[in-house]
N, CA, C and O of each residue as an XYZ file, in Angstrom:
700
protein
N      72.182    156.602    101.403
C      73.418    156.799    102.152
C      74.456    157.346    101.179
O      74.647    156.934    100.035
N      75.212    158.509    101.909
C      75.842    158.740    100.526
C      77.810    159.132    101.008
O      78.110    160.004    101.823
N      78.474    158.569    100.535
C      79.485    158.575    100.786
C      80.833    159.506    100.032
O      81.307    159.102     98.971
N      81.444    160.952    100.805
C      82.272    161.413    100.177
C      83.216    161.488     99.316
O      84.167    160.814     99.711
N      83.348    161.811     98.670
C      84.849    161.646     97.920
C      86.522    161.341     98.344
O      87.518    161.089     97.664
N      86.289    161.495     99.763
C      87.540    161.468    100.713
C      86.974    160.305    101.438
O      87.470    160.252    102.563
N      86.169    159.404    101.230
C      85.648    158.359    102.245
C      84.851    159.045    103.726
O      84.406    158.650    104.804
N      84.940    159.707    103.323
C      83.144    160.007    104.306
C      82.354    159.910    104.383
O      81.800    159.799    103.290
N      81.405    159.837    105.611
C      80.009    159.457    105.127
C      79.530    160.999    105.535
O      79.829    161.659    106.530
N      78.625    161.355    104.332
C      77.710    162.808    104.602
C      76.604    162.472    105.174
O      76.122    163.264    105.984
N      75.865    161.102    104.873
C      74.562    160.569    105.230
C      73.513    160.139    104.854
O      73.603    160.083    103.627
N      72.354    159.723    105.229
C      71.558    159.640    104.030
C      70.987    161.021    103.564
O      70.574    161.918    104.299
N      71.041    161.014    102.260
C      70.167    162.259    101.449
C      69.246    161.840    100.270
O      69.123    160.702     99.818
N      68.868    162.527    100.020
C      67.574    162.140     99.129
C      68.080    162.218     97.666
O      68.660    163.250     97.327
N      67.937    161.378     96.915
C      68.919    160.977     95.603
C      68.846    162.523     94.817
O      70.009    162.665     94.440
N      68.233    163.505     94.465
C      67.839    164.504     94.088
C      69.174    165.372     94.497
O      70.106    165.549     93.712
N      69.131    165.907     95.893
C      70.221    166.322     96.772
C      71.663    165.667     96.300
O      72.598    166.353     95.886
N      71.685    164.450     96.408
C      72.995    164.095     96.280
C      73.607    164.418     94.585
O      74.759    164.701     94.259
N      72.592    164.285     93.852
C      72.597    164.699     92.448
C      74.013    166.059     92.574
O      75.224    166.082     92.351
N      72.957    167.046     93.059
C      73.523    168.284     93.194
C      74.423    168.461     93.965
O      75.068    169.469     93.676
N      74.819    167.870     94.943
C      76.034    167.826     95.907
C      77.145    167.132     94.632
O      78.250    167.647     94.460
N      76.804    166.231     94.014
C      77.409    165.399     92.939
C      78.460    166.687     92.052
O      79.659    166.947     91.953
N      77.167    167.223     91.543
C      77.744    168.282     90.249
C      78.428    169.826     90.740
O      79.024    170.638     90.032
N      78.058    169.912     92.433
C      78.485    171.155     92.734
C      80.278    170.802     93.381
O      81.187    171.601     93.603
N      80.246    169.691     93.491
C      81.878    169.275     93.078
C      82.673    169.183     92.382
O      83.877    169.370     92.555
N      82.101    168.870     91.456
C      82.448    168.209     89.971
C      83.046    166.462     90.244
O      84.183    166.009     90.111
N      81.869    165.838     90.630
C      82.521    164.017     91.248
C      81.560    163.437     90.528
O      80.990    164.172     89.721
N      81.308    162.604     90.578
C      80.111    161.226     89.996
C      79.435    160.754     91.005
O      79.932    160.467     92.094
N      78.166    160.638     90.675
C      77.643    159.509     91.721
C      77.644    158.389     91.423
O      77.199    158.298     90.279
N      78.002    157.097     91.973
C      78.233    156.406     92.018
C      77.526    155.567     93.026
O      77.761    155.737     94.222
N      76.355    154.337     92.459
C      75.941    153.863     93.347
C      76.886    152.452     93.592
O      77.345    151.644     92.784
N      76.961    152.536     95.087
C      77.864    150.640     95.016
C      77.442    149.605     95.525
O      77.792    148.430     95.421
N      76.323    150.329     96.331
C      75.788    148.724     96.896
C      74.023    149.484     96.993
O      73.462    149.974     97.973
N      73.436    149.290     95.318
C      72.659    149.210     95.138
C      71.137    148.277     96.398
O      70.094    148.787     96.806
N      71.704    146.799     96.653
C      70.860    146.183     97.342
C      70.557    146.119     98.934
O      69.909    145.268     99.543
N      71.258    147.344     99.454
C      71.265    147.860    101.379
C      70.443    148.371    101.034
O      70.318    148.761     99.874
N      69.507    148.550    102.069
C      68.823    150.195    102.961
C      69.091    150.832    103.408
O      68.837    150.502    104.566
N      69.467    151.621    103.418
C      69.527    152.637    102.261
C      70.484    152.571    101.010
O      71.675    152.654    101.309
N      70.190    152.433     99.624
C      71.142    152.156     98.997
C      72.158    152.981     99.066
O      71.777    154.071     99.493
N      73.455    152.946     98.803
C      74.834    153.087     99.508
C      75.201    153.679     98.004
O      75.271    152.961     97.007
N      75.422    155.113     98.011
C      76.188    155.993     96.730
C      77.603    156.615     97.014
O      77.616    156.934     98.203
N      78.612    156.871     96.506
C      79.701    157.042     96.538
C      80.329    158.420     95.764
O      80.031    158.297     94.576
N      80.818    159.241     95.900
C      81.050    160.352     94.882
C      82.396    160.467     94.476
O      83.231    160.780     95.324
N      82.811    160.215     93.038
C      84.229    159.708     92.934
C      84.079    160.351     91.222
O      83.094    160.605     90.529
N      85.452    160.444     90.999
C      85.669    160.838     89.295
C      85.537    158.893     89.218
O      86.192    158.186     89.984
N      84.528    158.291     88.101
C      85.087    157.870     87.601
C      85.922    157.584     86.707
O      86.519    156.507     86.723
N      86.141    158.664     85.606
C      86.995    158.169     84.881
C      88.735    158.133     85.404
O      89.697    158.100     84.637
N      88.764    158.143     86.315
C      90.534    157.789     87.185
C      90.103    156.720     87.744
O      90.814    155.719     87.652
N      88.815    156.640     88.480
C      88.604    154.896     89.066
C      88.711    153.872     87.991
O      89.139    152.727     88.137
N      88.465    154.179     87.372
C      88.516    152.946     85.522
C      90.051    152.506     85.068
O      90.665    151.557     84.582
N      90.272    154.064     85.641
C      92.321    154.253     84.842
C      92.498    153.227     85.954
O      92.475    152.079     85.510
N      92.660    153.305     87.202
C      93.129    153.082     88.052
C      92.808    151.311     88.547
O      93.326    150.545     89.360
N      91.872    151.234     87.727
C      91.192    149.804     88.482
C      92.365    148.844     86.847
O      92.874    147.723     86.830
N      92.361    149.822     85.893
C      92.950    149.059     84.620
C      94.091    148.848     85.028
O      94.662    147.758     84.986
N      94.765    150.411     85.691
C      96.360    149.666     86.446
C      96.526    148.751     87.041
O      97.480    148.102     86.614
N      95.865    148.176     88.190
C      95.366    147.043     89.231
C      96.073    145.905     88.157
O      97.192    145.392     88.148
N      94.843    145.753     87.224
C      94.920    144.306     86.385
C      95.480    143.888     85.694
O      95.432    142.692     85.409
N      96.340    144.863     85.084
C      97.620    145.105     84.438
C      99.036    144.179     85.048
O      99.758    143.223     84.767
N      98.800    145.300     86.130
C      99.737    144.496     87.377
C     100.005    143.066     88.033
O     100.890    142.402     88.573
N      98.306    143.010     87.529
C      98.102    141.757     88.385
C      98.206    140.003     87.112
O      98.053    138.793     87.274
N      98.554    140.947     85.936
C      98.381    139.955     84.781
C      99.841    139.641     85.024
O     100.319    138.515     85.167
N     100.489    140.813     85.049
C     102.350    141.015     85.012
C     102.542    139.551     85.668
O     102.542    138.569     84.926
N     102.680    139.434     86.834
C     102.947    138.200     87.695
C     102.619    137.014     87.409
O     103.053    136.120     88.135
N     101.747    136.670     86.252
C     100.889    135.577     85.913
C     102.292    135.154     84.843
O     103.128    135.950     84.418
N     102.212    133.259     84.514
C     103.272    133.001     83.882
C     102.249    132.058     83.328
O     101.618    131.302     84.066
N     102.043    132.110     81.715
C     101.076    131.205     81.020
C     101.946    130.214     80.240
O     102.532    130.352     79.166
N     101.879    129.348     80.945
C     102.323    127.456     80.530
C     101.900    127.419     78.925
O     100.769    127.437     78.439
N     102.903    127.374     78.416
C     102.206    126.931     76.699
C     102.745    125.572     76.498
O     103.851    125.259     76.939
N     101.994    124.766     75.848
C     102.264    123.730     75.294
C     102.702    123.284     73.702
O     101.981    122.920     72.773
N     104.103    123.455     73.773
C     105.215    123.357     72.565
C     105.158    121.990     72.011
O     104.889    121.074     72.789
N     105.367    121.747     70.819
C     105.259    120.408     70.231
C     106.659    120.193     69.368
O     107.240    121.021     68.666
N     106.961    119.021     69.604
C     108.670    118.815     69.295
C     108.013    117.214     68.392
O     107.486    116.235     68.921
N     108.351    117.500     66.658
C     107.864    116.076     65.861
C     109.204    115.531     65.304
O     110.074    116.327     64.949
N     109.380    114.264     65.223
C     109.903    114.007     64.836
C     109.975    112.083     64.559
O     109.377    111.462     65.438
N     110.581    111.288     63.548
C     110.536    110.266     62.956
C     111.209    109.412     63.525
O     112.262    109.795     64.035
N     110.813    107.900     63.635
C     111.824    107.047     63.856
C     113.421    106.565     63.125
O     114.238    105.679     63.378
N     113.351    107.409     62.351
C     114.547    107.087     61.562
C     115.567    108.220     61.356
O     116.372    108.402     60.441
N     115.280    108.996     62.570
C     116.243    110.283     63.052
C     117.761    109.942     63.287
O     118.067    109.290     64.285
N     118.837    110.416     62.289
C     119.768    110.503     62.480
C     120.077    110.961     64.208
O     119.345    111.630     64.936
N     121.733    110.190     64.605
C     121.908    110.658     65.758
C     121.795    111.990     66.530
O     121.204    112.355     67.547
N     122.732    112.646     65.483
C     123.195    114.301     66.006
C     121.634    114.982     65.570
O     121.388    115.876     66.380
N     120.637    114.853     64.662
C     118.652    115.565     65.083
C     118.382    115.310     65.942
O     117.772    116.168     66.581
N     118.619    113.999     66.581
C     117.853    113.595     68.000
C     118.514    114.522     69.125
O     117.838    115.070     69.996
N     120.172    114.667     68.999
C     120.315    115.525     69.874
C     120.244    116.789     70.154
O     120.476    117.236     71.277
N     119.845    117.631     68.945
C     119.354    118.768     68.551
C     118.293    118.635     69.164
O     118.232    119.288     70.206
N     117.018    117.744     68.789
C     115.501    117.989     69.178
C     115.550    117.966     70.830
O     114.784    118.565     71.585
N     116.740    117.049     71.211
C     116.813    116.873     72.862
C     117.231    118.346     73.576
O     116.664    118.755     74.590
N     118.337    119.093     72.871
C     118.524    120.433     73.252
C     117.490    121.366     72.773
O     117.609    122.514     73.200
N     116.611    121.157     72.068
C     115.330    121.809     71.710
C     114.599    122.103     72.666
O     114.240    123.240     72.972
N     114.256    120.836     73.342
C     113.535    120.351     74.266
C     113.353    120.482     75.704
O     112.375    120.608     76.440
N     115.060    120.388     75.922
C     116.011    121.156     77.258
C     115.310    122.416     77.224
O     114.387    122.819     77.932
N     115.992    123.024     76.158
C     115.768    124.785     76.405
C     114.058    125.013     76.439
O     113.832    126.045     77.070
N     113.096    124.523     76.073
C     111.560    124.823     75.892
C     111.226    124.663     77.129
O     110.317    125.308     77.651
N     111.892    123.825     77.705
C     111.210    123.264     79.430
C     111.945    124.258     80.606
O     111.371    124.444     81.679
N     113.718    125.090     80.205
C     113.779    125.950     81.094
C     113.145    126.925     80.806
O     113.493    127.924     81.436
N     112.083    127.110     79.879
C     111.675    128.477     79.865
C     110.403    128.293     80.422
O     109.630    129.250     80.460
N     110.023    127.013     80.933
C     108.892    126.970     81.611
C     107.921    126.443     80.933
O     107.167    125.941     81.766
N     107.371    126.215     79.511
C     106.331    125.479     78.833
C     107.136    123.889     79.058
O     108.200    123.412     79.452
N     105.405    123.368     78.342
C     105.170    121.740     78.717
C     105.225    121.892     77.222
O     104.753    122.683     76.405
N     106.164    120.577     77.177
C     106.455    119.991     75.260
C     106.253    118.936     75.231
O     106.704    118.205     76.113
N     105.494    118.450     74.201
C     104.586    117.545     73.958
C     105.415    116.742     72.634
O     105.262    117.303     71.549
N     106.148    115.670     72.635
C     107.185    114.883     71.561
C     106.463    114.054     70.966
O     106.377    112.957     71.518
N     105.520    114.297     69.362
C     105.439    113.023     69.057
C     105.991    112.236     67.808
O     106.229    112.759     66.719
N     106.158    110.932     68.113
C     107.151    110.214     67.141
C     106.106    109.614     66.517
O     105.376    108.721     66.947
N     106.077    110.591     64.677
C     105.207    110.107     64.040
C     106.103    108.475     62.972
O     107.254    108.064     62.831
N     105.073    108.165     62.604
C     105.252    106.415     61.625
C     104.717    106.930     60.779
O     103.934    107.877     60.858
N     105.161    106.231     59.629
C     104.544    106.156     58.204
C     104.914    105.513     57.878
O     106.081    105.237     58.155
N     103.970    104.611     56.814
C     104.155    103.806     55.810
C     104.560    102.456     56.625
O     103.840    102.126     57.568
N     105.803    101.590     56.252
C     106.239    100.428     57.092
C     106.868    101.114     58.524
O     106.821    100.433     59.548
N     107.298    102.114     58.550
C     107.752    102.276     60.016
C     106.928    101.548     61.362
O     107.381    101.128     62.427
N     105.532    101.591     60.831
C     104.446    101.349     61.828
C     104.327     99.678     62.664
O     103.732     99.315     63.679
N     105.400     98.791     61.441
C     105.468     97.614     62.409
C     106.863     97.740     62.983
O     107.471     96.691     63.201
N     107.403     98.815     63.233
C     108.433     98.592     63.951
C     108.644     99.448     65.406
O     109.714     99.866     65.849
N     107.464     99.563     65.935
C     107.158    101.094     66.941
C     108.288    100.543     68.122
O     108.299    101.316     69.080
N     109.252     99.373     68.277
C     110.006     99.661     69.574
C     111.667    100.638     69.233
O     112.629    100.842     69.974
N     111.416    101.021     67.905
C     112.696    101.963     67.301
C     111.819    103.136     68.144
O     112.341    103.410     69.225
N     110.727    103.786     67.877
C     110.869    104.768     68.304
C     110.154    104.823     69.803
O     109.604    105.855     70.188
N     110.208    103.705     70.557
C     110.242    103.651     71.792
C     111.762    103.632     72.130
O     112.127    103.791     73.295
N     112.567    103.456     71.213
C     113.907    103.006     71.929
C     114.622    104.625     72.008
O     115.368    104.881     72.954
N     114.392    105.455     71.167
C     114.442    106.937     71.069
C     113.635    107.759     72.470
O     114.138    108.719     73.055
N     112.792    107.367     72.694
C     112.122    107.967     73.574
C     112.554    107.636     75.091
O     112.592    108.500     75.967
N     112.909    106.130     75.315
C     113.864    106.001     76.108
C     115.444    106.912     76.471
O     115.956    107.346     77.503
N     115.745    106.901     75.329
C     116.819    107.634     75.193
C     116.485    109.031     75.674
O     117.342    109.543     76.394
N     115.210    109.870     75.365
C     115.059    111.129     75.549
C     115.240    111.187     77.047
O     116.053    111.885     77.653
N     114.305    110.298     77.578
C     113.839    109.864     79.240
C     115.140    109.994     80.109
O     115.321    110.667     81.124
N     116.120    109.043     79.330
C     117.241    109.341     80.246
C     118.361    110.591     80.078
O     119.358    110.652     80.797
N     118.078    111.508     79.100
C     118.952    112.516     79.021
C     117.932    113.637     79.253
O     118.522    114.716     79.207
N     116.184    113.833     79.563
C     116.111    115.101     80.333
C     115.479    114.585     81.501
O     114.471    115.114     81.969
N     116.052    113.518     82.023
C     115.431    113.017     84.376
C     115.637    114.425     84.526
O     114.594    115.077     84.559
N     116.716    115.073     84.627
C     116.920    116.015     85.401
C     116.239    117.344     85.262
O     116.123    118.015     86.287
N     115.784    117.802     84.156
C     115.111    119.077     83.966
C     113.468    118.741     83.538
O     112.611    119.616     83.410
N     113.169    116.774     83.285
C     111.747    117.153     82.878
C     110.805    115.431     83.958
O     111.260    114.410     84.475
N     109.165    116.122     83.770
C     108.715    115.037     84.320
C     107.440    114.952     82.988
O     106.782    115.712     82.278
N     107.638    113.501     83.236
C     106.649    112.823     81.941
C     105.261    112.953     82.259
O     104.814    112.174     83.101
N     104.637    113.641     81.834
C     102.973    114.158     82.414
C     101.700    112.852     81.751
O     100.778    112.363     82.404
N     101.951    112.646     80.729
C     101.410    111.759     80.047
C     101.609    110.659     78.554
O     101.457    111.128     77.426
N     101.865    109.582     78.723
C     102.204    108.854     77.627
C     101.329    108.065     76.926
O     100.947    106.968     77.333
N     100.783    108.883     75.253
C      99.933    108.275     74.795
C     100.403    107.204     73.740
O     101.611    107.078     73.541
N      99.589    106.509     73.126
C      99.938    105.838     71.720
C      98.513    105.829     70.891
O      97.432    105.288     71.124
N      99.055    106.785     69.673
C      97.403    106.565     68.915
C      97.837    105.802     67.824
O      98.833    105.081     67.770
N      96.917    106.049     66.873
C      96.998    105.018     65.662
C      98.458    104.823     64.908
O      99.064    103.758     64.792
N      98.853    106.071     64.443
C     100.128    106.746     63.978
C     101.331    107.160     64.742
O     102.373    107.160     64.087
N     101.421    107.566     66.179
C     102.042    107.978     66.448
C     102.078    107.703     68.387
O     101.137    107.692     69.181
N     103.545    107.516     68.616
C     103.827    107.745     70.218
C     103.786    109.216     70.396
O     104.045    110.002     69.484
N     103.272    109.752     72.255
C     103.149    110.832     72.392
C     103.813    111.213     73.919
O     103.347    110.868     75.005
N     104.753    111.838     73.736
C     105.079    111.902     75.150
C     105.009    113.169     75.730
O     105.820    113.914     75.179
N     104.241    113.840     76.802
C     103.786    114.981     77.057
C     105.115    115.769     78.511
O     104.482    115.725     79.566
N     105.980    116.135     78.677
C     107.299    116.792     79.309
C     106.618    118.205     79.962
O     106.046    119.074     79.304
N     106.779    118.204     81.065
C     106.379    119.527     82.393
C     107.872    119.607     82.770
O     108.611    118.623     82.782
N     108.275    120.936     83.094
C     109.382    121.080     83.606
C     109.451    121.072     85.534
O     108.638    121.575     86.310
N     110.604    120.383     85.816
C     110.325    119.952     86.974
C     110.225    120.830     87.745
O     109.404    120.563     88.622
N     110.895    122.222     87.888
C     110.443    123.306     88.457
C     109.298    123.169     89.455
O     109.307    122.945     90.666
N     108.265    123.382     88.542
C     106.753    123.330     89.236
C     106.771    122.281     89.921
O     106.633    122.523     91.120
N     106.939    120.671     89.547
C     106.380    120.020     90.550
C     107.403    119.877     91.545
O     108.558    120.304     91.572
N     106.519    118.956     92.630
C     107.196    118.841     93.944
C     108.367    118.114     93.759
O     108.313    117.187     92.951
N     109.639    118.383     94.460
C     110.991    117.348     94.064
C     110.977    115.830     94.871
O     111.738    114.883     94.674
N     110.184    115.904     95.554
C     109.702    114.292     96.254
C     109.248    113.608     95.231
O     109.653    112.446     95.226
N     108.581    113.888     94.390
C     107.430    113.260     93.935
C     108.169    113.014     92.569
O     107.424    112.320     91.877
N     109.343    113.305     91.901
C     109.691    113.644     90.591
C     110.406    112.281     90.377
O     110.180    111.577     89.393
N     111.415    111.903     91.510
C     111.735    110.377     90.827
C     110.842    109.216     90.782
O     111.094    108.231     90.088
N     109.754    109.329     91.552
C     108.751    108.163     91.798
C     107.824    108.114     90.298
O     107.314    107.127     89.769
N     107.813    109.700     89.793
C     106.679    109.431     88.338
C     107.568    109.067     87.003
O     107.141    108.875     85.864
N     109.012    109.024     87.499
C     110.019    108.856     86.425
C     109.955    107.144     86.561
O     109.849    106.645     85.441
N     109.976    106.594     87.157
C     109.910    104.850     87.158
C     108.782    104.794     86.489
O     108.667    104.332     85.353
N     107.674    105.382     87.339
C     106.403    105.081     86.723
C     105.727    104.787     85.411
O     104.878    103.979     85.036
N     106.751    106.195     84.605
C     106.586    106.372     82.893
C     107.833    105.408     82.255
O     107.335    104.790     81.315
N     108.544    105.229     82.333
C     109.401    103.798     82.279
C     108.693    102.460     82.367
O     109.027    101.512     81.657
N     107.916    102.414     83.066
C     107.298    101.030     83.483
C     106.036    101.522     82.290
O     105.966    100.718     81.360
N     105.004    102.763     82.186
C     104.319    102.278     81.469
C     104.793    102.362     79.534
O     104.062    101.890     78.664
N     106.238    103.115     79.226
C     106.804    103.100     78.465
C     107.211    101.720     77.966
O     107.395    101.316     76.818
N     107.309    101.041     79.269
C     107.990     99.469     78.656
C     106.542     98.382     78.292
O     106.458     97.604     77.342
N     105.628     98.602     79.241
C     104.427     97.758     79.049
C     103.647     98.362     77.436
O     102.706     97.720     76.970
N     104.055     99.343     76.880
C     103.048    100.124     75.972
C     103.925     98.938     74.430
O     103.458     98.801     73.300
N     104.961     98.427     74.870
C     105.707     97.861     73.877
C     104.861     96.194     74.205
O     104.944     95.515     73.182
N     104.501     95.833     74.754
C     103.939     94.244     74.760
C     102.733     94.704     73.926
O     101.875     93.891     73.582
């Protein structure tokens, strides 16, 4: 089956024939649906179908917005005015749409004192409610981890109910 360059069908022809119908144009053959009966050929420049299929994806990348995940470190023994720096750090990383990931590393003796830098992280909690939601709150050996999505994306129903939530497991992570 063999299909024009203008979307026509000429018909079936015998692959030989279409060869030469091919080159007495100057088009490509192009088979596209190899697995019909009659297999199904097409006569097209490809090299503008290639240009053209690259424009497509181009286009179609344009619209795509890739979430990066930013990391904001910092110590329990952060002067006031760093913390509020790292908090406007933090602000601005989340209106631009990435998820920032805060963790409050310990060293040395800091490590028996982890409700200082729960008490910081509290503090963060209540100065970004409004621009962030707490995605996940870890604690590893060394360090608290608090993982920030900007509320944008999620649903606005759902944004004060996961803000108690990380509060409650923020406060239980201290027993």
């Amino acid at each position: 089956m063999l299909i024009g360059e203008t979307g026509e069908q000429i018909g079936v022809v015998p692959t030989k024939r279409a060869i030469e119908i091919a080159r007495e144009r100057e088009y490509d053959l192009v088979e596209v649906a190899p697995n019909s009966s009659p297999p199904v050929c097409r006569l097209l420049d490809y090299g503008k179908y290639r240009y053209e299929q690259g424009k497509k994806e181009k286009e179609a990348r344009k619209g795509q917005k890739i979430s990066l995940l930013r990391e904001v470190r910092m110590r329990p023994r952060i002067n006031e005015h760093d913390l509020q720096s790292k908090i406007k750090l933090v602000r601005r990383l989340l209106d631009e749409g990435d998820k920032v990931k805060v963790t409050m590393m310990f060293r040395g003796r800091e490590i028996s004192h982890p409700e200082r830098g729960k008490e910081i992280f509290r503090e963060m909690l209540s100065q970004l409610k409004d621009v962030a939601l707490v995605d996940q709150p870890m604690v590893t050996e060394r360090n608290l981890v608090l993982v920030f999505s900007p509320l944008k994306q999620q649903p606005s129903t759902k944004a004060p109910a996961e803000q108690k939530k990380v509060t409650k497991e923020v406060k239980s992570a201290e027993n």
